[in-house]
C-alpha positions in Angstrom: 6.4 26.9 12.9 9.5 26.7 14.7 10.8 22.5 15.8 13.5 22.9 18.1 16.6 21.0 15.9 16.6 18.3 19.4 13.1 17.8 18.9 13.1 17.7 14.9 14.9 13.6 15.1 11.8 12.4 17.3 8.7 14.5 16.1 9.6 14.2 12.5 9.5 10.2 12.6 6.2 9.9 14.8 4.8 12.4 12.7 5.3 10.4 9.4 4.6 6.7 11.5 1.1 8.5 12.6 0.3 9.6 8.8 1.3 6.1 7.6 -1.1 4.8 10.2 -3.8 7.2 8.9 -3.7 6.2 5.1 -3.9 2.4 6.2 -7.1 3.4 8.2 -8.7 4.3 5.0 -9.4 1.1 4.3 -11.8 0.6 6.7 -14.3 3.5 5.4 -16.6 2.1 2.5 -15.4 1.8 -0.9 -15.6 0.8 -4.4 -14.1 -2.9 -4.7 -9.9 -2.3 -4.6 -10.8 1.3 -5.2 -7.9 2.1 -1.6 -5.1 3.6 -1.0 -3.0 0.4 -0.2 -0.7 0.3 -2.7 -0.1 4.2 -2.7 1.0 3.7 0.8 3.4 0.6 -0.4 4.8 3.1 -2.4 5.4 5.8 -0.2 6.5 3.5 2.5 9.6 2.2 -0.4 10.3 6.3 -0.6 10.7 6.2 3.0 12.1 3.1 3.8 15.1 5.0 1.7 15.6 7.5 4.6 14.4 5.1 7.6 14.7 1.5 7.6 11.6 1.7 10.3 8.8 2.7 7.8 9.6 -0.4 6.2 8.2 -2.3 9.6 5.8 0.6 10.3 4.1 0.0 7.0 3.9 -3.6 6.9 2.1 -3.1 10.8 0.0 0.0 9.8 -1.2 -2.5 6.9 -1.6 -5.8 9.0 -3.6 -3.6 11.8 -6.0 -2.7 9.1 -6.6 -5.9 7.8 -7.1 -7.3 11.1 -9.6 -5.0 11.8 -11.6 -5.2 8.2 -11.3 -8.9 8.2 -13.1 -9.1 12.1 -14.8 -6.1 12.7 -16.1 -4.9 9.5 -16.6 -7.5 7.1 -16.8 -10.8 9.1 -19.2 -12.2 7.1 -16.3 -13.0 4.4 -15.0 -15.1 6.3 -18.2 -16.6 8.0 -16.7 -20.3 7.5 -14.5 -19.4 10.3 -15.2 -19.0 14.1 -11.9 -17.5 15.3 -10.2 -14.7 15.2 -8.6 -13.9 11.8 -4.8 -13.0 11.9 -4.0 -14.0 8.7 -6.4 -14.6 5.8 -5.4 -16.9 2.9 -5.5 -13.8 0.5 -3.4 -11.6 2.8 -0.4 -14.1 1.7 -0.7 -12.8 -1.9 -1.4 -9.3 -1.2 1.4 -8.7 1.1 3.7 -10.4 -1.2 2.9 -7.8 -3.5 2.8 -5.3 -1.3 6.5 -6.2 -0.1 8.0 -6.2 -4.0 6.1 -2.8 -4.6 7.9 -1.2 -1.5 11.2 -2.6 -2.6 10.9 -1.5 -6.0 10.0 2.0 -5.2 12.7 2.1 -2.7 14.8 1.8 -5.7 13.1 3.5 -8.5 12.3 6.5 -6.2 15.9 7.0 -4.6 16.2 10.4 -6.5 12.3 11.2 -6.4 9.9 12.9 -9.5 6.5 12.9 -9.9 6.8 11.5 -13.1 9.0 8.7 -11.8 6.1 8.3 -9.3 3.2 8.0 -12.0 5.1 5.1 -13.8 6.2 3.8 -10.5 2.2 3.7 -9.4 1.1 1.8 -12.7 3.8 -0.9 -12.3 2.4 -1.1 -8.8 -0.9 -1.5 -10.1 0.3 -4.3 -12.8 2.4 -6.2 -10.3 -0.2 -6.3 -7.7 -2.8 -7.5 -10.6 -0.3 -10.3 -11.2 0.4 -11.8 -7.9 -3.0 -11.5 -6.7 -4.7 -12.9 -9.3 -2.5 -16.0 -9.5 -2.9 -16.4 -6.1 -6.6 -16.6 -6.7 -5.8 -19.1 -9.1 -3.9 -21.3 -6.7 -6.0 -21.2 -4.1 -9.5 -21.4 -6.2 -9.7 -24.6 -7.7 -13.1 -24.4 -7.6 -13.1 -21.8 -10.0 -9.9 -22.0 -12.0 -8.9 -25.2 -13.6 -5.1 -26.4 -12.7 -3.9 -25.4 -16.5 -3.1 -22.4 -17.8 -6.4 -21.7 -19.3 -7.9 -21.6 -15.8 -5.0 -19.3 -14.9 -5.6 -17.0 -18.0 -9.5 -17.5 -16.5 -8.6 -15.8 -13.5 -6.6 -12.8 -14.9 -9.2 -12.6 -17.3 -12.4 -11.9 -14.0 -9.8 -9.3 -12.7 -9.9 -7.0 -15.6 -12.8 -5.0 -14.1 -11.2 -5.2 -11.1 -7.4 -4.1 -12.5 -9.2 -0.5 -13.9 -10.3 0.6 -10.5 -6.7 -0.9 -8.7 -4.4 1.3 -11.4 -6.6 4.2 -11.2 -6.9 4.7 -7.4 -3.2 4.0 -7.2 -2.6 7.1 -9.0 -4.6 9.0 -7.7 -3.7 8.1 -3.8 -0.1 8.0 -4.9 -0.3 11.7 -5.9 -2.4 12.7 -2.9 -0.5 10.8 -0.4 3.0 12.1 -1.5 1.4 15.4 -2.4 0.4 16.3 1.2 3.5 15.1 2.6 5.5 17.1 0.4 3.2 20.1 0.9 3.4 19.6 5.3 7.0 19.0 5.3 8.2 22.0 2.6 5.3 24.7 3.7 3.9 23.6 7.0 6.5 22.3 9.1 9.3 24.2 6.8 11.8 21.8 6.7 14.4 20.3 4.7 15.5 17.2 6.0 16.9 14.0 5.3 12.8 13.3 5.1 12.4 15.5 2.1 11.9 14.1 -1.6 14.1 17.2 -2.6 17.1 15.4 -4.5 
């Protein structure tokens, strides 16, 4: 396939905003509890953010249009306590956090990209979204968690089962995700670019 060099600065950008948009749609199909490719997309979108200060903004909005849709349209009855429309749910606060620290710190750890830089890079995303999360749940829980640091060792504790299914799907949709768009831009589109994980 031949991309006229003009074209190759607009079509190469929407191309990449549209599959950032696709992996955050994802979410909305059933799935095991945290079993998503959220966090492989927070890392992808750190690789990118590298090249184009945009996917930064494109994969926070890819993410919040996701949640906005899951939160009132497919699982409403979460959040059954409340009448209005949900733009931001107390959990999202936590989740974003992490979500924001994992794209920074792939940004950095992925400047010159591996795949075995991106395995390490996907359990630490795993870990540090199991951390913030969980003490968020803590916080804002004190109807399950005691306001000590045995209620807070409570709640990391009830996430165990929950951490397994996190750290595995993030490897496996950090491989896929990078995997096809390595794949499309290398033997599809044929392109090296300044889009390219090639060092």
């Amino acid at each position: 396939m031949k991309i006229n060099i003009n074209n190759k600065t607009i079509l190469i950008p929407v191309l990449i905003s549209l599959y950032i948009l696709l992996i955050a749609g994802i979410k909305l199909m059933p799935h095991p509890d945290n079993f998503t490719p959220i966090l492989g997309l927070a890392i992808f979108g750190g690789a990118m953010f590298i090249r184009k200060k945009i996917f930064l903004y494109i994969t926070i909005l890819s993410l919040f249009i996701s949640d906005f849709i899951f939160n009132n349209y497919i699982h409403p009855e979460y959040f059954a306590n409340r009448s209005n429309i949900i733009i931001v749910a107390d959990y999202m606060i936590w989740v974003y956090l992490s979500i924001f620290i994992i794209i920074i710190a792939a940004s950095y750890i992925l400047k010159k990209f591996s795949y075995l830089k991106l395995f390490f890079t996907a359990i630490g995303g795993a870990l540090i979204f199991f951390l913030i999360t969980n003490f968020g749940s803590w916080m804002s829980s004190p109807e399950l968690y005691s306001r000590d640091f045995s209620g807070l060792i409570n709640s990391y504790v009830a996430g165990i089962p929950f951490f397994r299914s996190t750290l595995i799907s993030n490897i496996i949709f950090s491989f896929i995700v990078f995997g096809i768009y390595d794949i499309t831009i290398k033997y599809v589109l044929k392109l090296k670019s300044e889009f390219s994980f090639d060092e």
